[in-house]
KEKE-287793 format. One record per residue: x, y, z of N, C-alpha, C in turn; residue in three letters. Coordinates in steps of 0.05 Angstrom, whole numbers, padded with zeros to 5 digits, always signed. Layout:
KEKE-287793
XYZXYZXYZALA...
//
This chain:
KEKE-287793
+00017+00579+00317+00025+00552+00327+00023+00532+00305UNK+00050+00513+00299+00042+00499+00279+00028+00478+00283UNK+00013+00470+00256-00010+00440+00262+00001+00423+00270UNK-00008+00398+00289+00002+00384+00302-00008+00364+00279UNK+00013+00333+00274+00011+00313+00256-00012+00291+00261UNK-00031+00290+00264-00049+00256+00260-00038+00241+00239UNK-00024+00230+00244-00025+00212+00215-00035+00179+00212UNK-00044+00182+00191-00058+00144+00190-00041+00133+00163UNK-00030+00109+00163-00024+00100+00152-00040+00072+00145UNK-00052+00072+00112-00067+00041+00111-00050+00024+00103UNK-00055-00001+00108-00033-00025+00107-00053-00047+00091UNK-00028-00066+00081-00048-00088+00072-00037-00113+00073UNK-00055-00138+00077-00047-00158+00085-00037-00185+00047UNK-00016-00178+00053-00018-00196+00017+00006-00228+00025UNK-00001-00238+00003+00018-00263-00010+00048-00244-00001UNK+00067-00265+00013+00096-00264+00025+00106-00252-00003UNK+00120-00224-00015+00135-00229-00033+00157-00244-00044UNK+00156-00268-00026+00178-00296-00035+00158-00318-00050UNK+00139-00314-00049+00114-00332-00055+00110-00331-00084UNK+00110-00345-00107+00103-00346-00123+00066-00352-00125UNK+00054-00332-00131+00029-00344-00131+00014-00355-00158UNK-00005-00379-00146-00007-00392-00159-00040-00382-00167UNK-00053-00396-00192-00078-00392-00194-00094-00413-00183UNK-00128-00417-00171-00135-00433-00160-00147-00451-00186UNK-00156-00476-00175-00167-00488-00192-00199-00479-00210UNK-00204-00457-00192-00232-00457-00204-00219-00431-00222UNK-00198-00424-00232-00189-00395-00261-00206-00380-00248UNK-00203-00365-00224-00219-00339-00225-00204-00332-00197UNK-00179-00336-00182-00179-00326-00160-00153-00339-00153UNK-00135-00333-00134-00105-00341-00122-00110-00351-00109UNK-00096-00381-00106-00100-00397-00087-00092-00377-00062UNK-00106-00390-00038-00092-00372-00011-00093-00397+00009UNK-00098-00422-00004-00105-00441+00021-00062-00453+00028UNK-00062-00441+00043-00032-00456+00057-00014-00442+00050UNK-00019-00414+00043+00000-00399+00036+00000-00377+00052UNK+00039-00367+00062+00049-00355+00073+00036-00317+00064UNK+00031-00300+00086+00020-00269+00080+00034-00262+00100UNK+00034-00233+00085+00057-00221+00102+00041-00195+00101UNK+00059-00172+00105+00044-00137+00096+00059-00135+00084UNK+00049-00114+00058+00051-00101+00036+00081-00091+00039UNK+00102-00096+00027+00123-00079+00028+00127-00050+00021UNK+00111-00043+00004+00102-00009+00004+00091-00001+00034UNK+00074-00026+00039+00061-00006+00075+00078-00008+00092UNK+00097-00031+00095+00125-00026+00114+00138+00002+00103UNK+00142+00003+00086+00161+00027+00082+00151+00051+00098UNK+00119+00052+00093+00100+00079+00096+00104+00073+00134UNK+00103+00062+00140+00095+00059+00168+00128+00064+00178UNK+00148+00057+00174+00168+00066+00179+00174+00095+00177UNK+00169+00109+00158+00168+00127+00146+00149+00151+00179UNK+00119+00140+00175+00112+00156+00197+00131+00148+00216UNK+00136+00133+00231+00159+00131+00253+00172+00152+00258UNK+00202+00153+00231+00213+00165+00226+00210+00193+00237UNK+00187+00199+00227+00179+00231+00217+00168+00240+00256UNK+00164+00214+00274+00160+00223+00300+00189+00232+00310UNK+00208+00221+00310+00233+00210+00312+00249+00237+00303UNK+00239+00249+00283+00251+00271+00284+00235+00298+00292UNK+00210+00291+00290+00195+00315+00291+00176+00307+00327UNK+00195+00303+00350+00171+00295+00365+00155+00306+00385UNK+00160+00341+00375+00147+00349+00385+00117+00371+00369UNK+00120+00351+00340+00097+00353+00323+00077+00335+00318UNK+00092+00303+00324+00067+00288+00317+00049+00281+00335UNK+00026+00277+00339+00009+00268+00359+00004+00237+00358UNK-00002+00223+00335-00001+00200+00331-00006+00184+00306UNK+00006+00159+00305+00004+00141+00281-00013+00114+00278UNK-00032+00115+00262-00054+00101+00267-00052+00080+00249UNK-00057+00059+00249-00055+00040+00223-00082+00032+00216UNK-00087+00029+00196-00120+00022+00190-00114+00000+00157UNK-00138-00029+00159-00135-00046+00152-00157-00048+00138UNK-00168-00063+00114-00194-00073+00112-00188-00099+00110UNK-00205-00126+00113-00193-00148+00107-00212-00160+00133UNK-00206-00183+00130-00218-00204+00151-00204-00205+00181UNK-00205-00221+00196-00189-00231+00229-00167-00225+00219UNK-00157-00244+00196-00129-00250+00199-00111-00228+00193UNK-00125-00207+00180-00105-00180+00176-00103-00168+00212UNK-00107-00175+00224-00099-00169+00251-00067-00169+00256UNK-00059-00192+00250-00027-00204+00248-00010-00176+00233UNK-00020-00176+00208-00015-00146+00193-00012-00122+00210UNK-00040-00115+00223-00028-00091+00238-00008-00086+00258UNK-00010-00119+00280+00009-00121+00301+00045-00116+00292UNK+00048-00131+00257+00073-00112+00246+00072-00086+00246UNK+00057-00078+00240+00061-00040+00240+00067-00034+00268UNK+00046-00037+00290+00052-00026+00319+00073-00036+00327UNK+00087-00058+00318+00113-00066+00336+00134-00051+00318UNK+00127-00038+00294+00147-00009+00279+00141+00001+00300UNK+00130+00024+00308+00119+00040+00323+00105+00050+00323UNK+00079+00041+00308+00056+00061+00305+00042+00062+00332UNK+00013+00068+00344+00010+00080+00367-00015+00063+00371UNK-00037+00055+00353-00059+00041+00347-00071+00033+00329UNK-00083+00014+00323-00094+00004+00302-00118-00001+00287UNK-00132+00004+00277-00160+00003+00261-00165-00019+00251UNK-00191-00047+00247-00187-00073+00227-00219-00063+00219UNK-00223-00051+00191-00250-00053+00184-00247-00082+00172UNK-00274-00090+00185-00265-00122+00178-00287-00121+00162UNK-00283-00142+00142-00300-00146+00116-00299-00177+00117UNK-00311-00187+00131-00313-00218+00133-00333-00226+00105UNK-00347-00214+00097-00354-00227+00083-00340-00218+00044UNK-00321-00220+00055-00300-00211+00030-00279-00243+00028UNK-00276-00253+00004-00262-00273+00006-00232-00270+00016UNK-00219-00286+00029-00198-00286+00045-00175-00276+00031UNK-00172-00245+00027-00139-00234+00020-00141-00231-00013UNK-00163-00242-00024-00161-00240-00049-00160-00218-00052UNK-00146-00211-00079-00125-00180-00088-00152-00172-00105UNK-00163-00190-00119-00185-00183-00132-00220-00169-00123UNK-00230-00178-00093-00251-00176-00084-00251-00152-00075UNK-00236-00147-00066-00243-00111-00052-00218-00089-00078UNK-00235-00078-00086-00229-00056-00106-00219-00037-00095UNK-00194-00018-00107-00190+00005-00105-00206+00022-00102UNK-00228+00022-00110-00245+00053-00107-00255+00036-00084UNK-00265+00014-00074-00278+00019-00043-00267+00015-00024UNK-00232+00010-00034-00208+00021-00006-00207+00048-00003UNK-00209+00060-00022-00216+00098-00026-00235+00100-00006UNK-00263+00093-00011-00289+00106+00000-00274+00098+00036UNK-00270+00072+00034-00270+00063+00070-00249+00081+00076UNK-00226+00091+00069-00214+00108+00077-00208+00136+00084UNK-00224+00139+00064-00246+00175+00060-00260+00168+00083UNK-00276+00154+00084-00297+00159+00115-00281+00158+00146UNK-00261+00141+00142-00240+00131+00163-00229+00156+00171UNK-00211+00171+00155-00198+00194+00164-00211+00216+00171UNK-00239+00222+00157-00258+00235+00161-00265+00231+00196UNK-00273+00217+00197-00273+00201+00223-00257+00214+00256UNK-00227+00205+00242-00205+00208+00267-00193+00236+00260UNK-00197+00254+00236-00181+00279+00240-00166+00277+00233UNK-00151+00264+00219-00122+00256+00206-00120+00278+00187UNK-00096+00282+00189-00083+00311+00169-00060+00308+00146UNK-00054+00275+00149-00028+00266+00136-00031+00238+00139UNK-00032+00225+00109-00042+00205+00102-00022+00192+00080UNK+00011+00176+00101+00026+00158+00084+00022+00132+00080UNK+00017+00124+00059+00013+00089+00045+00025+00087+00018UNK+00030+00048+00021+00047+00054-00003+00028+00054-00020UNK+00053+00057-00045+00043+00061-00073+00026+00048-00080UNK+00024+00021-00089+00012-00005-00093+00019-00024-00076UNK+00004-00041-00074+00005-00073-00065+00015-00086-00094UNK+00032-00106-00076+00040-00131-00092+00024-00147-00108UNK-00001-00147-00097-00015-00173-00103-00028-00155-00136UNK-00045-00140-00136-00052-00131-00160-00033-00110-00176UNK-00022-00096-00156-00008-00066-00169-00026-00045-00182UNK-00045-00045-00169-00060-00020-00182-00043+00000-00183UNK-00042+00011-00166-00029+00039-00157-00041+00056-00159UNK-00076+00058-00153-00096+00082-00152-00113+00080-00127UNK-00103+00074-00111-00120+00083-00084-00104+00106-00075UNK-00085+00111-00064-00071+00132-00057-00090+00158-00077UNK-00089+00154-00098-00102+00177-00118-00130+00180-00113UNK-00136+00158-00119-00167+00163-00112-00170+00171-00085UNK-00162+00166-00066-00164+00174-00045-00166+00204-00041UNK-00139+00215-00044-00131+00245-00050-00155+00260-00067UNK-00166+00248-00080-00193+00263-00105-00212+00262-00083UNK-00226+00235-00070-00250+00236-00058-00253+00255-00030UNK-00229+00269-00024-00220+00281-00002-00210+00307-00009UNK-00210+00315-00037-00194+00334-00039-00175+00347-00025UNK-00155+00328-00024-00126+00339-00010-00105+00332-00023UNK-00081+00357-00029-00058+00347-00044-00048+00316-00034UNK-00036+00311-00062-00022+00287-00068+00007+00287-00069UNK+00025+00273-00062+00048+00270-00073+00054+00238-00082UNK+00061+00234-00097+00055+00198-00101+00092+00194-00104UNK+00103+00163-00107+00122+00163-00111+00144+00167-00094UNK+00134+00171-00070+00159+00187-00052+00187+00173-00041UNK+00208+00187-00049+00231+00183-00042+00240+00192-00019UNK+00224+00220-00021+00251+00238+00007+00219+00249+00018UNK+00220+00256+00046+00194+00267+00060+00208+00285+00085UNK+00202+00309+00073+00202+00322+00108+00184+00338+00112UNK+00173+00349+00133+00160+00369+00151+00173+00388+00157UNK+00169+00416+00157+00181+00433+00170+00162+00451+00191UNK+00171+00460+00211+00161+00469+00237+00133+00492+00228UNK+00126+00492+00204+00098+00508+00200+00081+00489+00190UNK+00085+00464+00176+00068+00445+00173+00064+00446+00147UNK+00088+00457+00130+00090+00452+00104+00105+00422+00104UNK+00098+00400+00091+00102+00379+00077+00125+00379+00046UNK+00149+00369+00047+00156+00373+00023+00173+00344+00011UNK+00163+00339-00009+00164+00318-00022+00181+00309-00042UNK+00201+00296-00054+00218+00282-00076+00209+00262-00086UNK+00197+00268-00111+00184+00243-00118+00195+00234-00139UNK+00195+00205-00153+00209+00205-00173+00190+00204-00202UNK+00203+00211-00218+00184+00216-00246+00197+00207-00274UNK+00194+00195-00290+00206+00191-00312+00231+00212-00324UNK+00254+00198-00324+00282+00199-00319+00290+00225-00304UNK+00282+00222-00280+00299+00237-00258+00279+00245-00237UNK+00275+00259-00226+00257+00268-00201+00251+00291-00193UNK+00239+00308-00182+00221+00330-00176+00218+00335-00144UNK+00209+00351-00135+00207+00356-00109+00173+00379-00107UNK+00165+00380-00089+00133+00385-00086+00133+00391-00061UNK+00111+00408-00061+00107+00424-00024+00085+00431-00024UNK+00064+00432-00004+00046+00432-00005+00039+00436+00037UNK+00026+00451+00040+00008+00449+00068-00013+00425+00075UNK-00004+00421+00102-00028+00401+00106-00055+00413+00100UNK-00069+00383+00100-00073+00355+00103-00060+00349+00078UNK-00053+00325+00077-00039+00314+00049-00034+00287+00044UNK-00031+00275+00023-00023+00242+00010-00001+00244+00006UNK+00010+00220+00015+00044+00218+00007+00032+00190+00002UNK+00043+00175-00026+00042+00148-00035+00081+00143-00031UNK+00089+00123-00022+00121+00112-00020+00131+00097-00035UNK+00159+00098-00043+00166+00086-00072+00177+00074-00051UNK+00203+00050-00063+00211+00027-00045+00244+00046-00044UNK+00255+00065-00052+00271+00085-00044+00270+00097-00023UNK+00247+00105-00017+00240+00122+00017+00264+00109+00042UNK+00260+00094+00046+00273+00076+00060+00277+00057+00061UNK+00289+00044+00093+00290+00009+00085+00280+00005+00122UNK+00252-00010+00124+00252-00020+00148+00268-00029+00170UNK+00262-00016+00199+00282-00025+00208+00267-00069+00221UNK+00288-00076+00236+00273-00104+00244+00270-00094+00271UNK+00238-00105+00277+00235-00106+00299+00242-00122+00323UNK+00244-00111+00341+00258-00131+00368+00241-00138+00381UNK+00244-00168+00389+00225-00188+00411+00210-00164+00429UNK+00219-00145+00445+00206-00135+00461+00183-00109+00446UNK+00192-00099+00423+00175-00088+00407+00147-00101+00396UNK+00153-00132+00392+00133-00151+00390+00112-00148+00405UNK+00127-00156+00446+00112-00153+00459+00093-00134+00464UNK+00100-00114+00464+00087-00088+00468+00067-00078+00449UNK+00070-00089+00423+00046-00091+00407+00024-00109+00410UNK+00026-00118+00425+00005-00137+00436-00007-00125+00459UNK-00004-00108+00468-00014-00088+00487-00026-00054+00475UNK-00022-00057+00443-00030-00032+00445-00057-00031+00433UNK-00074-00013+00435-00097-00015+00420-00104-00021+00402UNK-00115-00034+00391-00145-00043+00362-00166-00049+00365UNK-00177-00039+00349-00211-00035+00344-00217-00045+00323UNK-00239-00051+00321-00260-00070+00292-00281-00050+00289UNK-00284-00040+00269-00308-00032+00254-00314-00049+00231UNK-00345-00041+00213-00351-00053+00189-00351-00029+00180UNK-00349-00035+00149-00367-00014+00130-00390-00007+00129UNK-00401-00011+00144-00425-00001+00147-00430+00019+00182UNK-00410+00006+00189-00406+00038+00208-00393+00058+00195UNK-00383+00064+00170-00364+00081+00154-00388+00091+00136UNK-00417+00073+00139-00431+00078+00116-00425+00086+00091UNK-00404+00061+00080-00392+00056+00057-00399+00033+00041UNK-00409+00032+00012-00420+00008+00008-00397-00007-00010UNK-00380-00030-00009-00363-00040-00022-00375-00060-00037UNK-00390-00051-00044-00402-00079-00073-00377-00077-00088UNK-00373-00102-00112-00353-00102-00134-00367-00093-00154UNK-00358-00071-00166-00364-00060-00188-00351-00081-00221UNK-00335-00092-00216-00314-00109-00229-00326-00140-00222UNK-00326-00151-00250-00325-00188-00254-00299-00189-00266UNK-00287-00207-00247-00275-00221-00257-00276-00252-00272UNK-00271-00242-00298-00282-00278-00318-00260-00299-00312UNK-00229-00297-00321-00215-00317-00311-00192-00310-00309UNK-00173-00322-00294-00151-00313-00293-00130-00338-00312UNK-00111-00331-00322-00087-00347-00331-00064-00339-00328UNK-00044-00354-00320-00017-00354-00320-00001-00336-00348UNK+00016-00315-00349+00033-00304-00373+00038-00336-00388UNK+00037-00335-00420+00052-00348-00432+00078-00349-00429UNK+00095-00372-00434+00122-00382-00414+00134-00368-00445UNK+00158-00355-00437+00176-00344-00451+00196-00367-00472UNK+00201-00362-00493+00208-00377-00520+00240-00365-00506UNK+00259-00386-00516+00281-00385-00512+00295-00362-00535UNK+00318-00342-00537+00329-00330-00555+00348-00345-00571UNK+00356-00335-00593+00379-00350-00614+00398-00328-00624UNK+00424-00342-00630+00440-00319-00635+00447-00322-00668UNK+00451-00305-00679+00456-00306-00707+00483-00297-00719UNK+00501-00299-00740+00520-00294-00749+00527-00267-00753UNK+00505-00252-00772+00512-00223-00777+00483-00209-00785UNK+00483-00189-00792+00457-00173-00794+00441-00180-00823UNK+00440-00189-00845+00427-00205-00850+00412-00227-00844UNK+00433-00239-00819+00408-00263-00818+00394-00258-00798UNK+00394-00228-00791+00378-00231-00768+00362-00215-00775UNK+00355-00199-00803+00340-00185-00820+00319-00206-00823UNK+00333-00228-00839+00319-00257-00840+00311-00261-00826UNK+00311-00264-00795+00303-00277-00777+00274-00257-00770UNK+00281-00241-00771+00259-00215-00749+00234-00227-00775UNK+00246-00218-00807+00221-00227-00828+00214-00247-00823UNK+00222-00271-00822+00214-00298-00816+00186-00295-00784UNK+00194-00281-00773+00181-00280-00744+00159-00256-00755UNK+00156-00247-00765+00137-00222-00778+00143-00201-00756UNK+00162-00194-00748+00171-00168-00734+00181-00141-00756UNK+00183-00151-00776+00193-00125-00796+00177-00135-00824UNK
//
């Protein structure tokens, strides 16, 4: 009989990607006071993605779980995922974590809370995106897969299941792409190729407001999220120098020497 799917997908609550963000006044952190947050566009993809995979497979998956770390207001976050169609929702809330900052909660102790989390509910298949916007690490998915020892597939374009519970993957890789298979339990990280969200409808809204969430701490996960990481200050990229055009290739021999490029 083939394994039946648990799958959890983690989500995250970031700065609207229309948002230019700004730095706060004190150089050490993003402003967040009056600014628009949305979810991670990698975790929309991922959470669509499980959908999907009910949608075609529905008499394999059992259910799609969304799990959060973050304060209250990542609540709003998960209610987007269940009105995709996920099934329930998880908020390890970390109140005493500053509000959404990309900086305060680290990759490795989104790993640990998530290693204990799946540990937890039995999950066998574990899609999230790649990175978040706000920092772009792009190593929790990995670290995750290490602290759990379960294959990885990162990158994912194309995802299917087939009726024994082999997983097989298209990922993309420096100039061109690859494909990967592997048996559950497993990591799938989502490139912004996978798909394209669908929009949800007023009555999908509703109905996410009726479906389950729960609050735990890290310390029901008995996970300790201290920051391993100071951050000293932050600054804005230096603003880009305008280009010049030149006559012919001497003077732009001249030019590069003049600039100490050659």
């Amino acid at each position: 009989m083939p394994p039946r799917l648990s799958i959890v997908v983690p989500v995250k609550r970031v700065i609207d990607y229309a948002i230019k963000p700004r730095i706060s006044s004190s150089k050490s952190s993003i402003e967040t006071n009056g600014v628009k947050f949305s979810i991670n566009p990698f975790c929309e993809i991922a959470v669509e993605e499980a959908v999907r995979l009910r949608e075609s497979k529905k008499d394999l998956v059992d259910s799609i779980t969304l799990v959060t770390a973050g304060n209250v207001k990542s609540q709003d976050t998960l209610r987007v995922g269940l009105a995709l169609g996920a099934d329930k929702a998880t908020l390890i809330e970390t109140s005493d974590i500053q509000d959404s900052n990309s900086l305060s909660l680290e990759p490795l102790a989104v790993a640990k809370l998530l290693k204990a989390f799946i540990e937890k509910s039995d999950a066998n298949l574990v899609i999230m995106g790649k990175q978040s916007i706000d920092d772009d690490s792009n190593q929790t998915g990995q670290m995750l897969a290490g602290l759990l020892n379960w294959p990885q597939a990162t990158n994912a374009s194309n995802v299917s299941v087939d009726d024994a519970g082999v997983v097989t993957v298209t990922r993309e890789v420096d100039g061109g792409s690859e494909t990967v298979s592997a048996p559950l339990p497993m990591i799938i990280t989502t490139d912004l190729r996978l798909n394209v969200p669908r929009y949800t409808k007023l009555q999908d809204i509703m109905k996410a407001k009726k479906k389950k969430t729960e609050k735990i701490t890290p310390a029901d996960l008995g996970v300790d999220i201290s920051s391993r990481l100071e951050t000293i200050s932050l600054e804005d990229p230096p603003k880009r120098i305008g280009g010049s055009k030149v006559a012919d290739v001497d003077a732009l021999i001249s030019k590069l020497k003049e600039v100490g490029a050659v």
